[in-house]
C-alpha positions in Angstrom: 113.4 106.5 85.2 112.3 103.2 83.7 108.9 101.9 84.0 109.8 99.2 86.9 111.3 101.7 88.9 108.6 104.1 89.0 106.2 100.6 89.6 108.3 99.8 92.3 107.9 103.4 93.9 104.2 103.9 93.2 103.7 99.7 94.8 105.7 101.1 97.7 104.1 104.3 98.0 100.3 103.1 98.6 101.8 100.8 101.3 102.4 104.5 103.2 98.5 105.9 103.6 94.9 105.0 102.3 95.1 106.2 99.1 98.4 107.7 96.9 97.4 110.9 95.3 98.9 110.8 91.4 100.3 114.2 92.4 102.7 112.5 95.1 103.4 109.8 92.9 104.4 112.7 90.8 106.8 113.9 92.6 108.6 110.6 94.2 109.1 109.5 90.8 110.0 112.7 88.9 107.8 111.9 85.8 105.1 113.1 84.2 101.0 112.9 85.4 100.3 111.1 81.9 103.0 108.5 82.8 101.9 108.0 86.7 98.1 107.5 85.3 99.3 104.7 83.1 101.4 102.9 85.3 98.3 102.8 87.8 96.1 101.6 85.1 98.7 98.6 84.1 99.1 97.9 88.1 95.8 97.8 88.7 94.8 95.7 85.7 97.8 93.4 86.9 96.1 93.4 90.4 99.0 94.7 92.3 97.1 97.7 93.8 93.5 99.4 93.7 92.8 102.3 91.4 91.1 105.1 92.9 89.9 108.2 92.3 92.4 110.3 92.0 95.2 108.1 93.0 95.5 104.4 94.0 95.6 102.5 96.9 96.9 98.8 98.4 95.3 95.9 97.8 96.4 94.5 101.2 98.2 96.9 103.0 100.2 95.8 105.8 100.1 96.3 109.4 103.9 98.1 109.7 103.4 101.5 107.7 105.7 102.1 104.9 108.1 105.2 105.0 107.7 108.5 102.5 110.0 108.2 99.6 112.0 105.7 97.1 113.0 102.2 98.3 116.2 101.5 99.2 116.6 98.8 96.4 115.3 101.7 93.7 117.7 104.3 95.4 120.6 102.2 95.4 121.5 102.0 91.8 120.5 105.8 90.3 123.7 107.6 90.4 126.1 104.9 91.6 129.4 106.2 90.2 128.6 110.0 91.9 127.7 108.0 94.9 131.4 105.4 95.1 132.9 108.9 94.4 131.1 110.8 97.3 131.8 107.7 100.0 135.7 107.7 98.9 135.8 111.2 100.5 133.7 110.5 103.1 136.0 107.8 104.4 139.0 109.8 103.5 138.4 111.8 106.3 138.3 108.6 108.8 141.1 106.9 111.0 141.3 104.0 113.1 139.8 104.3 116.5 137.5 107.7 115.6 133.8 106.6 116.9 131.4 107.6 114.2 127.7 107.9 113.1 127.0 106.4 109.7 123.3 107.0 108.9 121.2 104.9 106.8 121.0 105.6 103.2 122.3 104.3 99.7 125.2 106.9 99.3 126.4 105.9 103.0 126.1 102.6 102.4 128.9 103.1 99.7 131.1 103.5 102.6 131.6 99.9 103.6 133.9 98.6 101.1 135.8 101.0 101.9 135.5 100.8 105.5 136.8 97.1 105.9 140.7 97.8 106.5 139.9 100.4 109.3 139.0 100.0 113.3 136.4 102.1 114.4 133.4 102.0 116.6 130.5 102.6 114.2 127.0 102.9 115.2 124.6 102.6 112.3 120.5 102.4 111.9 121.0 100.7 108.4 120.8 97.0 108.4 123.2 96.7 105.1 125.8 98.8 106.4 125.6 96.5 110.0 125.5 93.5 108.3 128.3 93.9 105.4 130.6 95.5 108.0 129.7 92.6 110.5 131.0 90.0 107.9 134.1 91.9 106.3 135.6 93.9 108.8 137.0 94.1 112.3 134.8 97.5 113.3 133.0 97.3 116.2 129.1 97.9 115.6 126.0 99.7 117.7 122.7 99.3 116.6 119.8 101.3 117.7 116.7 99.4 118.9 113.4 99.9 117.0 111.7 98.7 113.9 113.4 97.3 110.7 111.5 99.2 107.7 112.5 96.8 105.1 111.6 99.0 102.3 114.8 101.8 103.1 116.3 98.8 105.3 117.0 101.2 108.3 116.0 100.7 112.2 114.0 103.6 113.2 112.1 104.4 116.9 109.7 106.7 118.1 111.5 106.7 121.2 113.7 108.2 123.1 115.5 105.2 124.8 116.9 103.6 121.5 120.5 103.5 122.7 121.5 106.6 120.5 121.8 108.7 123.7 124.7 106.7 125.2 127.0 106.7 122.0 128.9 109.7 121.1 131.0 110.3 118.0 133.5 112.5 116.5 131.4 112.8 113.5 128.3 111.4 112.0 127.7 110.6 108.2 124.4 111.4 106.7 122.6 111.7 103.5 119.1 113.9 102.7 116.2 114.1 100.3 117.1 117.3 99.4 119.6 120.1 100.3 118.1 124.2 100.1 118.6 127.4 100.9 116.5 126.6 103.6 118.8 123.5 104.7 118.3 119.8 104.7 115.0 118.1 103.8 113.5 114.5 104.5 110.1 112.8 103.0 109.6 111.3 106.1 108.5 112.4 109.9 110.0 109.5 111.6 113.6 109.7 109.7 113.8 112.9 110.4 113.2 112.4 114.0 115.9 109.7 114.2 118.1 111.8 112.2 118.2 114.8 114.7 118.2 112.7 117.7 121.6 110.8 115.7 123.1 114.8 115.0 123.1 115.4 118.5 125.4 112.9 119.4 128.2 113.8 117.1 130.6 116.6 117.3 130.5 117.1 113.6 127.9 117.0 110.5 129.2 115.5 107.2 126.5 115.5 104.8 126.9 113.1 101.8 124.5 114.3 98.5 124.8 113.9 95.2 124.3 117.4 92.8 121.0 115.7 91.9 119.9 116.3 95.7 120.4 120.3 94.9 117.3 120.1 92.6 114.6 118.1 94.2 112.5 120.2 97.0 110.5 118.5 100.0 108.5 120.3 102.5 110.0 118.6 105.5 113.1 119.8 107.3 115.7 118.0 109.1 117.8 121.0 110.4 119.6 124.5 108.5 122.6 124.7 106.6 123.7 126.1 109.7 123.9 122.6 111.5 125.9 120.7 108.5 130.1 121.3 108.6 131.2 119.6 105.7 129.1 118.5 102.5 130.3 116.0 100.0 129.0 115.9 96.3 129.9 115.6 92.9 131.4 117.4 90.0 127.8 118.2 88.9 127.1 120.7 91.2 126.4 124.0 90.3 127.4 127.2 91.3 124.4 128.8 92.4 124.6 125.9 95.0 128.5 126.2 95.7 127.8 129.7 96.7 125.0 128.8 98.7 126.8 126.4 100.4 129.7 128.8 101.0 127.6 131.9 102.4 126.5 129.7 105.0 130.0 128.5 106.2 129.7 125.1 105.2 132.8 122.6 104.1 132.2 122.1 100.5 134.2 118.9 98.9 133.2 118.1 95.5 134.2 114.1 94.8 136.2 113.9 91.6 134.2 110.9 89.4 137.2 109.5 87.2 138.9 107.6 90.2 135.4 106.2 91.0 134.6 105.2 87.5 138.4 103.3 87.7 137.4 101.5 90.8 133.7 100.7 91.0 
């Protein structure tokens, strides 16, 4: 990861609580403790945040707490051509007039370009996903109501009365953190509130993760592997997940890259 990506995480991440311990900077950014201690040394020195023992903390931190985990603008470009390839399956399996769940997240979001030609009711908590399919295509869009976390650009609510109870869908499309033995996995409390409130509305599961997804661990869990029906990834996966994945009876389909590598 380059150095303004992990700057952009860490300046995210002390948005979150008091103070950012190196050790969770650590793990959000997959580098080393070395690396994290110099990047808060150059950030504090630069006056973007306050160097603390043992971690760091905001300068000015803002009223609206930020959410665990990377920013959507960070997220959106690691992995992009395993991504296109993932959301080409995903919408393979759509048709006009299905009602569908598409959840917030930068592998979802992929979707939309190749949403534009089809007629669906879609109801979405990402703002990029509304807004692009809003502007190029004749799909008919629900919101929830809550709070725009601009940071992963999704809506989320602590409450129940969000709208989400009165839309139901064929199938919902979602990302994770993380995919395990012990199923999926969030960084944040709140997503994964919104995301199990959003699974209970849909008939089917459709989990979109990249193989990358298989290796990173969190200790927060949406739901088992018993809940998903079909996960999409990419040709990286490996087969100590494929069986996984298979023992528990879920839809594997792994997105060939060479026809998103044509077109992206």
């Amino acid at each position: 990861m380059h150095e303004l990506e992990r700057q952009t995480i860490i300046l995210s991440a002390v948005q979150d609580k008091p103070v950012a311990k190196v050790m969770e900077l650590v793990a959000l950014t997959d580098s080393s403790e070395a690396t994290i201690r110099r990047d808060i040394a150059a950030l504090h020195v630069a006056k973007k945040l306050r160097r603390v023992r043992g971690g760091a903390e905001a300068i000015n931190p803002p009223r609206q707490g930020a959410l665990a985990g990377r920013p959507f603008s960070v997220n959106q470009n690691i992995d992009i051509v395993q991504k296109r390839a993932i959301a080409r399956e995903a919408v393979a399996l759509c048709n006009d007039g299905d009602d569908v769940i598409i959840n917030g997240g930068t592998t979802t979001y992929q979707m939309v370009h190749l949403l534009t030609n089809l007629r669906m009711q879609i109801f979405t908590n990402s703002f990029p996903i509304a807004e692009h399919l809003l502007h190029h295509s004749k799909n008919h869009l629900t919101v929830p109501g809550g709070t725009l976390y601009r940071e992963q650009n999704i809506i989320l609510s602590p409450y129940e009365n969000d709208v989400t109870a009165n839309f139901c869908a064929m199938r919902m499309f979602m990302g994770a953190h993380s995919v395990g033995r012990l199923g999926l996995m969030e960084s944040d409390p709140l997503v994964i509130q919104s995301e199990q409130r959003l699974m209970k509305q849909a008939d089917e599961t459709i989990v979109l993760a990249d193989a990358s997804k298989f290796k990173r661990r969190s200790s927060l869990l949406i739901c088992s592997l018993a809940h998903v029906d079909v996960l999409i990834t990419d040709e990286r996966i490996d087969k100590t997940s494929i069986s996984m994945l298979e023992d528990a009876g879920v839809r594997l389909i792994i997105a060939e890259l060479t026809s998103a590598k044509q077109t992206g």
